[in-house]
Structure formats: C-alpha cells, structure tokens
C-alpha positions in Angstrom: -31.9 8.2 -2.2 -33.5 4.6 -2.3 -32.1 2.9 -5.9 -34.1 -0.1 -7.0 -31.9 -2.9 -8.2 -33.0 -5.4 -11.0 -34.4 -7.9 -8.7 -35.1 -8.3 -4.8 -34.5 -11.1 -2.7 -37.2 -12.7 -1.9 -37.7 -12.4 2.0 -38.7 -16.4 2.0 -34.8 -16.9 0.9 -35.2 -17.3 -2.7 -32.1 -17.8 -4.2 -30.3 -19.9 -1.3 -30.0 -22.8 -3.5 -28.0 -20.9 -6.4 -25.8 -19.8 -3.4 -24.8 -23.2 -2.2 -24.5 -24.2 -6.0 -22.3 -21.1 -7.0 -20.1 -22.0 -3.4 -19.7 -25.6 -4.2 -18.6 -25.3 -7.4 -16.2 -22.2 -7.1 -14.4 -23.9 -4.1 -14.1 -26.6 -6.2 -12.2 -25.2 -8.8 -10.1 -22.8 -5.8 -9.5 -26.2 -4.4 -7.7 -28.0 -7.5 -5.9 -24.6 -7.9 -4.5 -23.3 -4.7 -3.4 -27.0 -3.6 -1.5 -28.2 -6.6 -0.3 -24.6 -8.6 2.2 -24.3 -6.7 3.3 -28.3 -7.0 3.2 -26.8 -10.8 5.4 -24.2 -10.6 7.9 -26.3 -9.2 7.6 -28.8 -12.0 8.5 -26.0 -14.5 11.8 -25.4 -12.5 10.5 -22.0 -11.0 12.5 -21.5 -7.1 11.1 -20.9 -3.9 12.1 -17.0 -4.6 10.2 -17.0 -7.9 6.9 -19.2 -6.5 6.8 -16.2 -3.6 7.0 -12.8 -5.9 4.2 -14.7 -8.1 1.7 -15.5 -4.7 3.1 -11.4 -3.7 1.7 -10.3 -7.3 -2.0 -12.1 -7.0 -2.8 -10.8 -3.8 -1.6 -6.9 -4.6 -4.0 -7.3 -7.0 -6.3 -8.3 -4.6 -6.1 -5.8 -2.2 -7.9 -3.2 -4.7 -9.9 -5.8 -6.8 -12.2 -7.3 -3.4 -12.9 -3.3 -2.2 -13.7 -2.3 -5.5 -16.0 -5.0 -6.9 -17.5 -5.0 -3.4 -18.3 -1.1 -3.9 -19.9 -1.4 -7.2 -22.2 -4.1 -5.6 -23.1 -1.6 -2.3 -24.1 0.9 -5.3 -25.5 -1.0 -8.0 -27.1 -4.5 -6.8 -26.2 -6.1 -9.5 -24.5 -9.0 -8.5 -25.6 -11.8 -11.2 -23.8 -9.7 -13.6 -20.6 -9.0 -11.4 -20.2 -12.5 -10.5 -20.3 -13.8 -14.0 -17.9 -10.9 -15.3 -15.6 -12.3 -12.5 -16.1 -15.8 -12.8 -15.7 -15.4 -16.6 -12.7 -13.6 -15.9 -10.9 -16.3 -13.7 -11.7 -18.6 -16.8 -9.9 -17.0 -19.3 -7.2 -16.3 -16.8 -6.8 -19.8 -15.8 -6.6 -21.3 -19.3 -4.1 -18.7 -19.9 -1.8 -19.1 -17.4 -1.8 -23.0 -18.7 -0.1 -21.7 -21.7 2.4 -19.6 -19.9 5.7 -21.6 -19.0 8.1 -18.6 -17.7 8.4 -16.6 -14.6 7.6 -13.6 -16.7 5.1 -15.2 -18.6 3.1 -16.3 -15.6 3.4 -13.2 -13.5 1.0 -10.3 -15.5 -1.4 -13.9 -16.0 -1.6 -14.5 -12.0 -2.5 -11.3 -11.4 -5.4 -11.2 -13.4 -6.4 -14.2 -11.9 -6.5 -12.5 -9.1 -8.0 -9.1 -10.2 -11.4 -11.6 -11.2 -11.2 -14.7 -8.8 -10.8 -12.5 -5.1 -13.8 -10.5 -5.3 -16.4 -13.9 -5.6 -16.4 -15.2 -2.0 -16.5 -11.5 -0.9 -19.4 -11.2 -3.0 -20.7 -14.5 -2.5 -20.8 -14.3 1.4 -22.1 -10.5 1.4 -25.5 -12.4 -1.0 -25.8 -15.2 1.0 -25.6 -13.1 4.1 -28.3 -11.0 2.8 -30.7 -13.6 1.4 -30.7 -15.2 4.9 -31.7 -11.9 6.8 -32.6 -12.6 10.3 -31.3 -15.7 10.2 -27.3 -14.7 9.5 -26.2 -17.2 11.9 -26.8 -20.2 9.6 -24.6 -18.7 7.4 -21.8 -21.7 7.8 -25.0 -24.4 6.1 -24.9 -22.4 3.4 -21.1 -22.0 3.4 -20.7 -25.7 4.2 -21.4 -26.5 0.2 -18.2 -24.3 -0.5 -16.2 -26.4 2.2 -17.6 -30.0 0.0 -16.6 -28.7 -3.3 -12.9 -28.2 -2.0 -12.9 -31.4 -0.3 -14.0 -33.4 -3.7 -11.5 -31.9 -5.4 -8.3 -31.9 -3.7 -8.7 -35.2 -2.5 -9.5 -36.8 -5.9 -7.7 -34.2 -7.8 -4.9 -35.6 -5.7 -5.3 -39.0 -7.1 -6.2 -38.0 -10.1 -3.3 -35.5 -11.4 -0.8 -38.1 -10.1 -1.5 -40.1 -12.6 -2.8 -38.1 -16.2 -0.2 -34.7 -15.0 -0.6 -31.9 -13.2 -1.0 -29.2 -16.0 -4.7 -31.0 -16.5 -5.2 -28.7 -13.3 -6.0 -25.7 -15.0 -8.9 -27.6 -17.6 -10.1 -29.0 -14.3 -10.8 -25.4 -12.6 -12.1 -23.8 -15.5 -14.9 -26.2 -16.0 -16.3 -26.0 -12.8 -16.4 -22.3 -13.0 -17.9 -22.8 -16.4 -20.7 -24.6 -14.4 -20.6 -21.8 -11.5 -21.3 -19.4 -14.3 -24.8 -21.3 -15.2 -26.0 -21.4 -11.5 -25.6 -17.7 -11.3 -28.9 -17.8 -13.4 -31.0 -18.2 -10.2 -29.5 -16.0 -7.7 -31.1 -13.0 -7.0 -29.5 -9.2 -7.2 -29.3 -7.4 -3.9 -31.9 -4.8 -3.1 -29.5 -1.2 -2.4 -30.5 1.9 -0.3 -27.7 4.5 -0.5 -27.9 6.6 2.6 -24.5 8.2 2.7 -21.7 8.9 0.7 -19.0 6.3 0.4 -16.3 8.5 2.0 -18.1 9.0 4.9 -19.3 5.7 5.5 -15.7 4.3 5.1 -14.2 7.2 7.2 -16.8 5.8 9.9 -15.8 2.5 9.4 -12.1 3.3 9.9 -12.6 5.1 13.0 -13.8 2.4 15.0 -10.7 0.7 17.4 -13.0 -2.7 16.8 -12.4 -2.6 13.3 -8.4 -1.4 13.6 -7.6 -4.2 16.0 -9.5 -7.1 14.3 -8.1 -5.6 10.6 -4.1 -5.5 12.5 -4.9 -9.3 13.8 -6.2 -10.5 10.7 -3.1 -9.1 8.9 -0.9 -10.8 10.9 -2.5 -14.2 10.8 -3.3 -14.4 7.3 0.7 -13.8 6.7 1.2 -17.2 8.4 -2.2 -18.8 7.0 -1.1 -17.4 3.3 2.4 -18.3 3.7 0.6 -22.5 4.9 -1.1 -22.7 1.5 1.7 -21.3 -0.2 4.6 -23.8 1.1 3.2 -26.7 2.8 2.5 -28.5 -0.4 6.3 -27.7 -1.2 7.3 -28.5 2.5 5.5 -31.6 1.9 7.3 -33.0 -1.5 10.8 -31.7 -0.1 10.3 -34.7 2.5 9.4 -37.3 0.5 5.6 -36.9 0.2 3.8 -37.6 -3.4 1.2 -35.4 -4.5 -1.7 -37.6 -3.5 -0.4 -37.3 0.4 -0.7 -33.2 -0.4 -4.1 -33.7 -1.6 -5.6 -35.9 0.9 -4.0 -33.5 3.7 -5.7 -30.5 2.1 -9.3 -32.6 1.8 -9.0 -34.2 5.3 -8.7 -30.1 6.5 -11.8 -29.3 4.8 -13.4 -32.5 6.2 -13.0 -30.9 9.6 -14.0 -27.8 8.6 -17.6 -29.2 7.5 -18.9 -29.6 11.2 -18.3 -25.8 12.2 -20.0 -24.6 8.9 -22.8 -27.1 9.6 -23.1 -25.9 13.3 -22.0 -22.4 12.8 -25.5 -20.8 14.3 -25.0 -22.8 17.2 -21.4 -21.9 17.6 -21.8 -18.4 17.2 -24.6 -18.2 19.1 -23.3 -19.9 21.9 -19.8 -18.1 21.9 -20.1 -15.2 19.8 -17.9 -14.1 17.1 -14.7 -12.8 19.5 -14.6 -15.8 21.2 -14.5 -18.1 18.5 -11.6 -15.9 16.9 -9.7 -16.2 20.3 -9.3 -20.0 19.9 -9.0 -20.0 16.0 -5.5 -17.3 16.9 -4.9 -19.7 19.9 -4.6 -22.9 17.5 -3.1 -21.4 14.5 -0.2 -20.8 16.2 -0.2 -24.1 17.7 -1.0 -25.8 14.2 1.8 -23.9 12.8 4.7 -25.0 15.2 3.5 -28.9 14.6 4.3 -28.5 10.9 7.8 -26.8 12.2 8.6 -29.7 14.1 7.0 -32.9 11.9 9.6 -35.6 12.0 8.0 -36.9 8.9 5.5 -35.4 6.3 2.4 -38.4 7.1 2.6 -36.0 10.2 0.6 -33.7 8.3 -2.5 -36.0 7.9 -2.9 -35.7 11.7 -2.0 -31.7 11.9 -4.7 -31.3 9.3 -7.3 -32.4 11.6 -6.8 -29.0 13.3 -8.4 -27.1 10.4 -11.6 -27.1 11.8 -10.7 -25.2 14.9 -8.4 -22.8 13.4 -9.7 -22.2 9.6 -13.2 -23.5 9.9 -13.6 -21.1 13.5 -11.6 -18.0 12.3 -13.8 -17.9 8.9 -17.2 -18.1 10.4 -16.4 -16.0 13.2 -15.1 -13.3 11.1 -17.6 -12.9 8.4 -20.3 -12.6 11.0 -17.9 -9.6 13.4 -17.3 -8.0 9.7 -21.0 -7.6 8.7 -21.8 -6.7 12.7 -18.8 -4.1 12.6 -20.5 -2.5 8.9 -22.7 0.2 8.2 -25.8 -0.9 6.6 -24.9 0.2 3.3 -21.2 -1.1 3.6 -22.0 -4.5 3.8 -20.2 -6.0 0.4 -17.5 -3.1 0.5 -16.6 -4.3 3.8 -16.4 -8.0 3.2 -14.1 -6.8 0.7 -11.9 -5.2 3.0 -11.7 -8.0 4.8 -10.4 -9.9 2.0 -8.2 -6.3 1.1 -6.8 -7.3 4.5 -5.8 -11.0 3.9 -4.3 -10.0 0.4 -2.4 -7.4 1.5 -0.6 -9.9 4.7 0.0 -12.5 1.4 2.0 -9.6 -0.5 3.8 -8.8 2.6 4.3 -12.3 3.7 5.1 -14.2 0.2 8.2 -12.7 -0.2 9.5 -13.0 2.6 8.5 -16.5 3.2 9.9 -17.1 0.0 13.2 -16.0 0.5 13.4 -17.5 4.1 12.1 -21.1 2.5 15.1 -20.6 0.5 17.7 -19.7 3.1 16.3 -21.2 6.6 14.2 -24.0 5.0 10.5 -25.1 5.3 11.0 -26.5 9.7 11.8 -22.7 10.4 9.8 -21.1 8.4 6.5 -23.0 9.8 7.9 -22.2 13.4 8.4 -18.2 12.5 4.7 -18.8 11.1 3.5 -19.5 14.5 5.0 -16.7 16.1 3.1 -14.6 14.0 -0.3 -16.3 15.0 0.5 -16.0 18.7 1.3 -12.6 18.0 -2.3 -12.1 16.6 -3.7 -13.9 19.4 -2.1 -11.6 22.1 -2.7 -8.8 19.9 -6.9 -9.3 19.7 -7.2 -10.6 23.0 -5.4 -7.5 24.9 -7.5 -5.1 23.3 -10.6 -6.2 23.5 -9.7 -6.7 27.8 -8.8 -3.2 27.2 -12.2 -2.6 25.7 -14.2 -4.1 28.3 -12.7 -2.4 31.1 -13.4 0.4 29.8 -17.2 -0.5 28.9 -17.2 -1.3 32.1 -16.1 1.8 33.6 -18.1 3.8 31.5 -21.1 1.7 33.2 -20.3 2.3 36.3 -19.9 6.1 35.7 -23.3 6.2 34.2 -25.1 4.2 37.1 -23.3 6.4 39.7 -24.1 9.9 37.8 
C-alpha cells in the first residue's frame, strides 16, 4: 500500500543544497570529536583499557540505533524530523559528556551519543542518494562537502585546542550541529511505497551470498579502520607528537579523500563498485603496516596521504554496492546495516585493541591491524572469483541447452 510522506523530492534535485549543508556541517563537528576525544580521555587519566570499553559501548549502541532509525525512515518518510531528533540528540549528548570526568560517568553518556549521532550519515546518504535519482553516481560531489567540513576542523581544531584546551572540543561540536539542525529546514522528506513486509524483505536481503561476503569483509576491515581512529591519535602522542601534528594528519587524510568524492561518478563508472573495494582492502592493509613500522610519528603525515585510496575508495564504493544489493523499499534500513556492520567490528575490535595497546603496544597493534585488512581483501576477492565462475558456468549451461 502506497503511503504518502509529507513532502516529495522534487525530481529536478530540490533539496541537494540542504544535503551538502547538513554533510558539511555534521562532519565538521564528527571531525573535532572523533580526532581529539580520545586525546581527552587521556588527559583525564583514563588507560588504554578504559578509552577501549568506552569506543566498545558507542558502537553496541550503534549496531541497533543505524537499523532502527533507518527502518522508521523506509516506513515513514519523515526524515527532516528524524534528523533533527538525532542531531538534537547528539547535542545534548555532547555537552553532557563535557561535564562527565569518570570512567563511569562517561560511559551511559557515550552511548547515547551514539544511540543519536550513528544513524545521520546512514540517513543522510540514503536522502542524498535518493534526491539524485538517476544520477547516484555523483553521489561523492555531494558527499565531498562532508569530507571539507572534517578537513576545516581537525586541521584548525588542531591548532586551535592546543592552545585555549581541549575540553573546548565538545562547545565546538555542538555548535555546528546547532547549525546542521537549521539547514535541515530545506531538505525534503523521502517519498515511501511499502510493498512488502519488513521481515520478508530483510530475510531476502540476508539470503543473498553478495550481501554475506561484503557484510563478513566489511566487519573485518572496519575492526582495523575503528581500532586507526581509536589509537593513532594516542600512537601518535606516545612518540612525541603534539596535538597539532594529530590534527594536521587527520585533515591532510581527508584532503585526499576530496578528489575521489569529487570524481566518484567517474570512478565508479569506470571500475565499478567491487573493483574499487579490491584496492581500498588491498591498501588498508598496506596503510596499516606503515603505521606498525613508523620510525618516527612525522611518518604519519606521509601515511595519511593514503586515505584517499583506502577510506575515500572503500566509502564511495560501498554506499553505491549497498543501495545496488537493496530492495527498493530497504534502501535507508540497509544503509543502516551497513553502518550495524561497522559498529558491531568497533565493539568487537575496541577491546581488544585496547588491551593489546596496553600489553603489545601501539607498533604491533597497527601491524595485527593490517593482517586483518589483508584478511578482508582475500576474503572479498575469493568469493566473488568464486561467483564469477559460477556465472559463468551457468552461461555456458544456458547457451548449450
């Protein structure tokens, strides 16, 4: 039965602007955040044990939070109103966890900052996606504003912070989602036709090898990529680096990442999605053994360049195989299981990583991360040879019958 939603999106691509607005300004404030919290929690004397079970709590949030929100969407359309209840949300959240100076004080506070901040670039990604139509492959221009806001902020949050604190973090990120809030105004609601029940659609969804294999690569990726953000930072300090090195290493990664958004049609286009997640496993497990081995932590300027073909390729290559892989009314639900995916490898992996920072230190804890990135590779890139023998086959089968 056909539901209307509160508004359509306009077929011309009304709305596009609010999207790049709402991107720029929410990796803004994820950008101050995720490079310099942890930094924070250090400052407060929290351990390497005690950062990890807090980055296990956020994403175990975040493995129901993206399905769910991303369900409601599928059924409702109303996504002006879900992204301000969220972004409203990670506000409140943020400003909390400002006040909060104990393990156990910051733990229930981290999760709800999880529980409202992971289901917006699910949400934002399965709009813009949908705004753009026919033209899905120029999703990374749009995207590409997201990619800007992070590189403002890190880099001259870097600066910034060194000098006036870092607990003016959390002020920092809740203004610009303050401002994210008031672009929402112009974005459109997503038009919803529910064909099929949500069970079955899901159960169809599951079925498919495609989806298994990309969902067991992912997972083992994201535990190194998770376990990066979560350490490096730390890794970084340990060495002798200052906090503005840690921010300019994080803004010169999203620097590279800027030319894949902007020439993500082309890219995908050109290669297709499968191809482009080959070389993003490829490099991530080469990035990761160059931060095992850095003699020095100025190293990590030069690894960062990397981030473009291993990030910047592995994002745009899986947010278009995710919407190809989805039924037509599963389109937000299964963005969010995409982002389930990610959150559940960061509660498996931040403990762990945690507790080995602790006892093997950061050089071996960066190499272990690459193992599990060449792991994914392998894993990915046998099954879908497997897959196209036996297209192949089944070809041949049909021409000869």
């Amino acid at each position: 039965m056909a539901i209307s939603p509160e508004t359509n999106p306009s077929p011309s691509g009304k709305g596009l602007g609010s999207v790049r607005a709402v991107y720029f300004l929410y990796y803004a404030a994820y950008g101050v955040f995720i490079t310099f919290i942890n930094l924070y929690y250090q400052s407060i004397g929290l351990s390497g044990t005690q950062i990890g079970l807090i980055n296990t709590l956020a994403p175990l949030v975040g493995i129901f939070s993206g399905t769910l929100w991303g369900m409601v969407n599928d059924r409702f359309g109303r996504i002006r109103l879900l992204l301000l209840v969220t972004s409203t949300g990670t506000i409140l959240s943020v400003l909390g966890l400002s006040r909060a100076q104990t393990f156990l004080s910051i733990m229930p506070l981290a999760g709800l900052y999880s529980l409202f901040t992971s289901p917006i670039p699910p949400l934002l990604d399965n709009i813009n996606l949908s705004i753009l139509g026919g033209r899905r492959q120029a999703y990374g221009r749009q995207r590409i504003f997201g990619s800007v806001g992070y590189i403002l902020t890190t880099w001259g949050f870097g600066l910034i912070l060194q000098r006036i604190g870092l607990s003016y973090l959390f002020v920092s990120c809740a203004l610009f989602m303050l401002l994210a809030c008031l672009a929402l105004a112009w974005l459109p609601n997503q038009p919803v036709t529910w064909t099929q029940s949500l069970r079955r659609g899901l159960s169809a969804l599951f079925r498919q090898p495609d989806w298994i294999f990309f969902s067991a690569s992912v997972f083992l990726l994201w535990m190194a990529s998770s376990g990066m953000y979560n350490f490096l930072g730390i890794y970084l300090k340990s060495m002798g680096g200052s906090d503005s090195l840690v921010g300019t290493s994080s803004s010169l990664s999203a620097i590279t990442e800027t030319p894949v958004m902007l020439f993500s049609a082309y890219l995908v286009g050109k290669f297709g999605s499968k191809r482009l997640l080959y070389v993003a496993f490829f490099l991530y497990s080469v990035r990761m053994l160059l931060y095992g081995l850095m003699p020095s932590p100025n190293w990590a300027l030069a690894i960062a360049l990397m981030h473009g073909s291993t990030f910047g390729f592995f994002w745009i290559a899986s947010v278009t195989h995710v919407n190809t892989l989805a039924p037509e009314n599963l389109k937000a639900t299964s963005q969010g299981l995409f982002w389930t995916t990610m959150n559940l490898a960061n509660v498996v992996g931040s403990p762990i990583g945690g507790v080995l920072y602790d006892r093997i230190g950061p050089s071996s804890l960066f190499k272990l991360f690459a193992g599990y990135c060449a792991a994914a590779f392998l894993l990915f890139v046998l099954w879908n040879t497997v897959l196209s023998k036996r297209r192949e086959r089944k070809k041949t089968s049909l021409m000869v019958s």
